[in-house]
C-alpha positions as a Markdown table, in Angstrom:
| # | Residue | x | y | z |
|---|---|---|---|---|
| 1 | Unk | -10.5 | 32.3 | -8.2 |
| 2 | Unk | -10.3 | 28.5 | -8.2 |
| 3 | Unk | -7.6 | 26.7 | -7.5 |
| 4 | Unk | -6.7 | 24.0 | -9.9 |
| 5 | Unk | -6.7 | 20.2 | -8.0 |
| 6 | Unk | -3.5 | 18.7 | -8.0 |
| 7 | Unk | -2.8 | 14.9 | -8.3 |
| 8 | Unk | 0.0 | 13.1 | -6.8 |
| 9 | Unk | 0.7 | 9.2 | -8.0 |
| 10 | Unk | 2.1 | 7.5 | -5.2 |
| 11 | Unk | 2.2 | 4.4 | -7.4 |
| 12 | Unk | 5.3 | 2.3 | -7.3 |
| 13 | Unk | 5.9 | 0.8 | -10.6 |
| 14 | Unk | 5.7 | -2.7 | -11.0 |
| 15 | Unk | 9.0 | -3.7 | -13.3 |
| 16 | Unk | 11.8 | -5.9 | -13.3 |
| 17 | Unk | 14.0 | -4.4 | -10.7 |
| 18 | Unk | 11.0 | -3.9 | -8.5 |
| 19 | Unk | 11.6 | -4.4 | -4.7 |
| 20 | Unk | 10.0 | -7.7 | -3.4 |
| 21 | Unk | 9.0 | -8.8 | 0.3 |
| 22 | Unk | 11.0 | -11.7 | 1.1 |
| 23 | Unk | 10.0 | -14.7 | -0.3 |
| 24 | Unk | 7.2 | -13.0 | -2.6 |
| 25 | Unk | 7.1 | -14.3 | -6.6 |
| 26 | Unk | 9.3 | -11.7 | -8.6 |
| 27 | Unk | 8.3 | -9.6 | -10.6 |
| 28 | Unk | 8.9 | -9.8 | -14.5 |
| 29 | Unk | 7.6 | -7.6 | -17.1 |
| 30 | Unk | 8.4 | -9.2 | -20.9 |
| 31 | Unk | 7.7 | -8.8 | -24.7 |
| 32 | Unk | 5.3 | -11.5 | -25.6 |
| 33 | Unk | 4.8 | -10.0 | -29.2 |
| 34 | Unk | 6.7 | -6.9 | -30.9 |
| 35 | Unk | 6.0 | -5.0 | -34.3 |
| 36 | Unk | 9.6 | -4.3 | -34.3 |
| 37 | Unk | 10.2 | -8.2 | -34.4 |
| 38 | Unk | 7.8 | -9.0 | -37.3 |
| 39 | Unk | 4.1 | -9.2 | -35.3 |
| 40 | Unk | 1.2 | -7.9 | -35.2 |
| 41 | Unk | 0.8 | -6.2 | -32.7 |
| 42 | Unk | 3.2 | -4.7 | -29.6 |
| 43 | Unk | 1.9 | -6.9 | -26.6 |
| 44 | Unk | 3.7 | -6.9 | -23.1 |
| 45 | Unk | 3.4 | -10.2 | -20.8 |
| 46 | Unk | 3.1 | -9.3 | -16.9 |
| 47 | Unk | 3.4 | -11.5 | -14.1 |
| 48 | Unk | 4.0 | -10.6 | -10.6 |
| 49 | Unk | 2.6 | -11.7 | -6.9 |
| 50 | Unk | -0.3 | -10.1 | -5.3 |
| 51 | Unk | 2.0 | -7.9 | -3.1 |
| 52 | Unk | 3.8 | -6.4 | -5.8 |
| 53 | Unk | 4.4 | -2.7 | -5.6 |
| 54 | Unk | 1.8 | -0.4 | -4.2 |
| 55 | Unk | -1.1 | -3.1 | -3.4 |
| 56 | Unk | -4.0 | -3.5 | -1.0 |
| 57 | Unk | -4.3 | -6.7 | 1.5 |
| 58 | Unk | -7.7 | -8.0 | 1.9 |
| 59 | Unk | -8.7 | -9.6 | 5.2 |
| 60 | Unk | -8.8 | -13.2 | 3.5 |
| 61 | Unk | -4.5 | -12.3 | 3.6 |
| 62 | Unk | -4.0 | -13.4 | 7.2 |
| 63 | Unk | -7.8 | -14.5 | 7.9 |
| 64 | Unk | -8.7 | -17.4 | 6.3 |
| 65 | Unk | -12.2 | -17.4 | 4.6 |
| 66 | Unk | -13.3 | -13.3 | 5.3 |
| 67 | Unk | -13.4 | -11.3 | 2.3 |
| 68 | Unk | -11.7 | -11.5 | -0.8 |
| 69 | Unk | -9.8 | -8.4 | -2.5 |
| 70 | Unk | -12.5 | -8.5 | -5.1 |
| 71 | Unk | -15.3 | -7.9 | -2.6 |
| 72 | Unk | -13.9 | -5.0 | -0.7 |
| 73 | Unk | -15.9 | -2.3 | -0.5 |
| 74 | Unk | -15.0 | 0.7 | -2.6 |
| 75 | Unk | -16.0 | 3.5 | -0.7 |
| 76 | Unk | -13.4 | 2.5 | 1.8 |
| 77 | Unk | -10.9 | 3.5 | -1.0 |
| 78 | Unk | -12.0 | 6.1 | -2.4 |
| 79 | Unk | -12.5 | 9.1 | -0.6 |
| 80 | Unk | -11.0 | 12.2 | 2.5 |
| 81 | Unk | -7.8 | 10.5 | 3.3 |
| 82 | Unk | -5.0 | 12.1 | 6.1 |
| 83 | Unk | -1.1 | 11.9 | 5.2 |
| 84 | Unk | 0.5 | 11.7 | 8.4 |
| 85 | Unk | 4.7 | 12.6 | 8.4 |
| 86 | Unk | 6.5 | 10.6 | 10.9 |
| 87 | Unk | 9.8 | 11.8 | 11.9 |
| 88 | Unk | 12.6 | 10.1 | 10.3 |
| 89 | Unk | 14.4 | 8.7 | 13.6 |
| 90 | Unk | 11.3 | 6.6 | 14.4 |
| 91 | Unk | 11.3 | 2.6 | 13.6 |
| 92 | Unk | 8.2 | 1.9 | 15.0 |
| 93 | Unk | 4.6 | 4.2 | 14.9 |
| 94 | Unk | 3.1 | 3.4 | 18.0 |
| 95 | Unk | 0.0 | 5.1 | 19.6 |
| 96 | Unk | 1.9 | 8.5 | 20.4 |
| 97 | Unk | 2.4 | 8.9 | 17.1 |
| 98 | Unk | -1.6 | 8.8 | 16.1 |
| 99 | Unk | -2.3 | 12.4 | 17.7 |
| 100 | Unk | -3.6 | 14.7 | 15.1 |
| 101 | Unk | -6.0 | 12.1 | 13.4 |
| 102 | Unk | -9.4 | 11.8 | 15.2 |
| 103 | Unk | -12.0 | 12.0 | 12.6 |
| 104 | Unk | -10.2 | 10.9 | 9.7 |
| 105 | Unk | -11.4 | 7.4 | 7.9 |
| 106 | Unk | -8.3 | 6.8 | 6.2 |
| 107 | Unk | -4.4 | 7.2 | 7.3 |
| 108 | Unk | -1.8 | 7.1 | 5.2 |
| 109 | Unk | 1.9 | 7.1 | 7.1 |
| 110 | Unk | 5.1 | 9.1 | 5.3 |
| 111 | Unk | 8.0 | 7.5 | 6.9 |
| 112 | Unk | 11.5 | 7.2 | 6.4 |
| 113 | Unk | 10.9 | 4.5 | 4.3 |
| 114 | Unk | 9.6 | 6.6 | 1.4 |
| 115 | Unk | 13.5 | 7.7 | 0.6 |
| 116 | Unk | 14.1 | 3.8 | 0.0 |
| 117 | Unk | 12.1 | 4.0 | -3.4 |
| 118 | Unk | 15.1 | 6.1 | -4.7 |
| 119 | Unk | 17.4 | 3.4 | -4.6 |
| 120 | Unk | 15.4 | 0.2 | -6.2 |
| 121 | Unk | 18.9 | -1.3 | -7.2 |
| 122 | Unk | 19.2 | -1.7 | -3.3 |
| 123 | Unk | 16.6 | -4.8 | -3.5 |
| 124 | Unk | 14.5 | -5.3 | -0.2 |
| 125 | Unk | 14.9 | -3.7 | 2.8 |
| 126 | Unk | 14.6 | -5.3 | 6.1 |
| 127 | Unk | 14.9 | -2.1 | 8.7 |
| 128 | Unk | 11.7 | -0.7 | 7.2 |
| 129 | Unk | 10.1 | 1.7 | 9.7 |
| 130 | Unk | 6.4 | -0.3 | 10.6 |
| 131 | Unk | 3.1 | -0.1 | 12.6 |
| 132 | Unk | 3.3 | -1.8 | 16.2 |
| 133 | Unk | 0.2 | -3.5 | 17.2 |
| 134 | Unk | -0.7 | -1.1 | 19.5 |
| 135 | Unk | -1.0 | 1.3 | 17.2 |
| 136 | Unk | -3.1 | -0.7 | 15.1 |
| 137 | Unk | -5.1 | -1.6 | 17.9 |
| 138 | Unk | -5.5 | 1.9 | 18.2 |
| 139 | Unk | -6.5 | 2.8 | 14.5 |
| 140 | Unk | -9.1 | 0.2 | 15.2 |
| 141 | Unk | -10.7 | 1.5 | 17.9 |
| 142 | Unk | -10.5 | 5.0 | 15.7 |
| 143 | Unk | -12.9 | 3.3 | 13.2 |
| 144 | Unk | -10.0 | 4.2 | 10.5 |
| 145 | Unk | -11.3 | 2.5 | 7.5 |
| 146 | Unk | -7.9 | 2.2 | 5.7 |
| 147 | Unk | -4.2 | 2.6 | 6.6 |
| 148 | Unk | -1.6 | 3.0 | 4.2 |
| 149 | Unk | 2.4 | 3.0 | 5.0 |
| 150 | Unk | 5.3 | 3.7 | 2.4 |
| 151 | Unk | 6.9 | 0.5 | 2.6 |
| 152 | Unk | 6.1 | -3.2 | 1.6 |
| 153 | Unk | 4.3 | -4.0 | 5.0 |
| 154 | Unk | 2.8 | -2.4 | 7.7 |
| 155 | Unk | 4.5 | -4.9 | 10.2 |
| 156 | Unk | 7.8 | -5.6 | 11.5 |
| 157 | Unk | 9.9 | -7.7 | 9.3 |
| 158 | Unk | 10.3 | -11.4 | 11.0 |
| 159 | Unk | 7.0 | -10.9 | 13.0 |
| 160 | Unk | 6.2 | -14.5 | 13.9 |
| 161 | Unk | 2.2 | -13.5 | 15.0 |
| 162 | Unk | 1.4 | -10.8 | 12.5 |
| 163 | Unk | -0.7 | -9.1 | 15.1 |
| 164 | Unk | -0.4 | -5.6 | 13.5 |
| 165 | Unk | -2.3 | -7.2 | 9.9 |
| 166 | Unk | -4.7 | -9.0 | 11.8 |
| 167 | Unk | -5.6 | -5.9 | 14.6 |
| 168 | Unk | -6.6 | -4.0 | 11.3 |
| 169 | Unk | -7.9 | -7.0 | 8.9 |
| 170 | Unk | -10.1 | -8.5 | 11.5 |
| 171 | Unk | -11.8 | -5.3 | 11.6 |
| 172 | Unk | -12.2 | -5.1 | 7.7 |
| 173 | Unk | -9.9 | -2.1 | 7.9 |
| 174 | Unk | -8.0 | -2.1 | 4.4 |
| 175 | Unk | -4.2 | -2.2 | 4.5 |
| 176 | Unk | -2.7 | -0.1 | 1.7 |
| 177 | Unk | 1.2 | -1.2 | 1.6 |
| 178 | Unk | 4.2 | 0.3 | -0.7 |
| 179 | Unk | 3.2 | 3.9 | -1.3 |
| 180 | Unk | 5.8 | 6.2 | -2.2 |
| 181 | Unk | 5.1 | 9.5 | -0.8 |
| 182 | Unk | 8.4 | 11.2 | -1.7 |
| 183 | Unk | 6.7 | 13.8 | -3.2 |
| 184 | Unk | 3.5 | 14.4 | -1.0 |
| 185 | Unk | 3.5 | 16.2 | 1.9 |
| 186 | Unk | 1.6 | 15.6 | 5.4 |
| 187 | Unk | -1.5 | 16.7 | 5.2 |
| 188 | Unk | -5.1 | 16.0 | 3.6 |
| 189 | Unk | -6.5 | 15.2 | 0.6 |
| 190 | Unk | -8.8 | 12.9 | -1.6 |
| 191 | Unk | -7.7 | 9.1 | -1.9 |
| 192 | Unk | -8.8 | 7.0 | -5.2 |
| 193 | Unk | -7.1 | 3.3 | -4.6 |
| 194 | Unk | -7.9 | 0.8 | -7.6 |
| 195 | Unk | -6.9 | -2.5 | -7.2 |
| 196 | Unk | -6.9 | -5.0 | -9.8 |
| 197 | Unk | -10.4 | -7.1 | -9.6 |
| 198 | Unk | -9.5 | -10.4 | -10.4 |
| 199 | Unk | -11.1 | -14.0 | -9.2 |
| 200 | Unk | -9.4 | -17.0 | -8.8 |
| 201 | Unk | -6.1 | -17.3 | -6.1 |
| 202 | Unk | -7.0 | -16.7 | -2.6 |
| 203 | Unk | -8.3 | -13.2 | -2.9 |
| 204 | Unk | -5.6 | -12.2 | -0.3 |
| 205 | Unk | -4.6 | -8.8 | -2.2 |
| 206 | Unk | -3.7 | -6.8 | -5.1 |
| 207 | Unk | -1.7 | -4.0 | -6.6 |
| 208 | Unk | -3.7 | -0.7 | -6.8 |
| 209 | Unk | -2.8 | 2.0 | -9.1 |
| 210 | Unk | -3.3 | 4.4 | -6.1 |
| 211 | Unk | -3.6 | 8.8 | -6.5 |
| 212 | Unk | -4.0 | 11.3 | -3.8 |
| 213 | Unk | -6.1 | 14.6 | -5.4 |
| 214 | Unk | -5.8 | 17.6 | -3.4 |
| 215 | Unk | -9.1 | 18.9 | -1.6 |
């Protein structure tokens, strides 16, 4: 007997009330035309920064003049992808918390952080658990070709040297930020990560509608 795939959307939606990284453009999601109001048509206006939501970061984010989030390659998001659960007292994934994932090309980390999703109205948090550089270094060194967390940012809020972005970007390892994996459980499955293709800007990221399909 076969068992039916499952598919999980660990898409956070972009809207209003979204949470945003600290000094990020808000998010604002408007009626530009409505039937209801006399027009044509029902047409919604969107306009949001790059690292809205759930959304990749390209290398160019932190490494001026390597690729653009319209040239990254697509096999590196799409495809077997680990969810990793991270106990909820830890603040920090460091190397010993990479055992368990030799072999797999893309990690995704469910932190405590996921539980913050349930509470937009709380705005952004600061104390959002985050990958150390050493870990990163680490992941590197895996040959990990993407790494998702379920927060806005893989690195510690007021970092002044963003060493954890550029361990992984400088290695054209993609960064997958702000996945909410409330209702996923550790384990594996089949990533699909779409981020907007768009020219223009700096190329530095985008949001991703982003699914995990189980194997």
């Amino acid at each position: 007997m076969l068992l039916e795939m499952k598919f999980y959307d660990i898409t956070v939606p972009i809207s209003n009330s979204v949470p945003i990284y600290d000094g990020d453009p808000r998010a604002s999601v408007d009626v530009h035309l409505a039937m209801a109001e006399g027009g044509p048509a029902n047409v919604s206006q969107l306009c949001f920064g790059a690292h809205t939501g759930t959304h990749v970061d390209a290398p160019n984010h932190f490494i001026d003049g390597t690729r653009r989030v319209e040239d990254l390659d697509l096999n590196k998001l799409i495809g077997p992808c680990r969810v990793v659960g991270v106990a909820a007292d830890v603040t920090a994934i460091g190397p010993e918390h990479l055992t368990g994932i030799d072999g797999a090309e893309r990690v995704i980390f469910k932190t405590r952080n996921s539980n913050f999703w349930a509470t937009p109205e709380d705005g952004f948090r600061t104390d959002f658990t985050y990958i150390t550089p050493e870990a990163a270094r680490k992941l590197a060194e895996m040959k990990v070709q993407l790494v998702g967390i379920d927060y806005l940012s893989v690195e510690k809020f007021g970092s002044d040297d963003f060493a954890t972005h550029i361990a992984l970007l400088e290695q054209e390892i993609v960064i997958l930020e702000g996945l909410d994996l409330r209702g996923v459980a550790a384990g594996d499955y089949e990533l699909i990560c779409l981020p907007l293709k768009f020219t223009g800007g700096l190329g530095d990221g985008s949001p991703a509608r982003t699914i995990l399909r189980t194997l």
